[in-house]
C-alpha positions in Angstrom: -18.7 -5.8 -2.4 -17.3 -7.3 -5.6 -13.3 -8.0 -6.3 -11.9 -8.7 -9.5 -8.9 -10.6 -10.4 -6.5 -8.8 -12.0 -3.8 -10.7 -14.4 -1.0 -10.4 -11.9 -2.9 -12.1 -8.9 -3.8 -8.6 -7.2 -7.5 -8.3 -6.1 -8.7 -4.8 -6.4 -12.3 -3.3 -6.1 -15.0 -3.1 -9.3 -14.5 0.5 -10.2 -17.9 0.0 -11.9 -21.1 1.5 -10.1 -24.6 1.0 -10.9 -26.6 3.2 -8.9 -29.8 1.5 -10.8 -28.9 -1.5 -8.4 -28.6 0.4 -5.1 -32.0 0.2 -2.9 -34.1 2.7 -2.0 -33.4 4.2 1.6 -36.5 4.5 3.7 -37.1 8.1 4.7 -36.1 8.9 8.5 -38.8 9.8 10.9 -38.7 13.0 12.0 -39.0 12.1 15.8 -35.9 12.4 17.7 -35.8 10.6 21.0 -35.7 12.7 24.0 -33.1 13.7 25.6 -32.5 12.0 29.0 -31.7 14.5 31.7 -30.9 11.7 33.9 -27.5 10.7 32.3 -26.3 14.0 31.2 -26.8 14.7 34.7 -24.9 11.6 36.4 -22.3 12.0 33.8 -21.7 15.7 34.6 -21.6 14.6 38.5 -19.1 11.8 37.7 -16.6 14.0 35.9 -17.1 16.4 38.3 -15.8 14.3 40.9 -13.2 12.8 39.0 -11.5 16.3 38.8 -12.0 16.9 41.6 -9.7 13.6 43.3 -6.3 14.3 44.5 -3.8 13.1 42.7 -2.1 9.8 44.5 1.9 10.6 45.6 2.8 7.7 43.5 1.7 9.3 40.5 3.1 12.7 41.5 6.7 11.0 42.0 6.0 9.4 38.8 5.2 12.8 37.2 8.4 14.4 38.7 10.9 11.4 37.6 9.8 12.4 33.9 10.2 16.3 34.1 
C-alpha cells in the first residue's frame, strides 16, 4: 500500500490503481475438504449441555437485583 504526502502533512492513500500491476490469482481447486462429523457432533453435545445447566442462585439474585 502506497501513501502520499499531501502539502499540509496529511498522509492519504494513492487514489491511483493499476490493475496491469495486480498478480494473477491461482484458480481454486474445486475440492472441498470433508466435512468432519466428529466436531459438529461434539459441538452439538456441548451446547446441548450447556443449556441444559441450572442456572447458579447467585446469578439468579444477580438477575433479580437488575429487574
Amino acid at each position: 500500500m502506497a501513501f502520499a504526502n499531501d502539502k499540509d502533512g496529511d498522509r492519504r492513500r494513492k487514489s491511483d490503481h493499476d490493475p496491469e500491476s495486480e498478480t494473477p490469482k491461482m484458480p481454486q481447486s474445486k475440492k472441498k475438504r470433508a466435512a468432519a462429523p466428529e466436531v459438529g457432533n461434539a459441538l452439538r453435545s456441548i451446547y446441548q449441555k450447556t443449556v441444559s445447566e441450572d442456572i447458579p442462585p447467585e446469578m439468579l439474585d444477580l438477575l433479580g437485583k437488575l429487574g
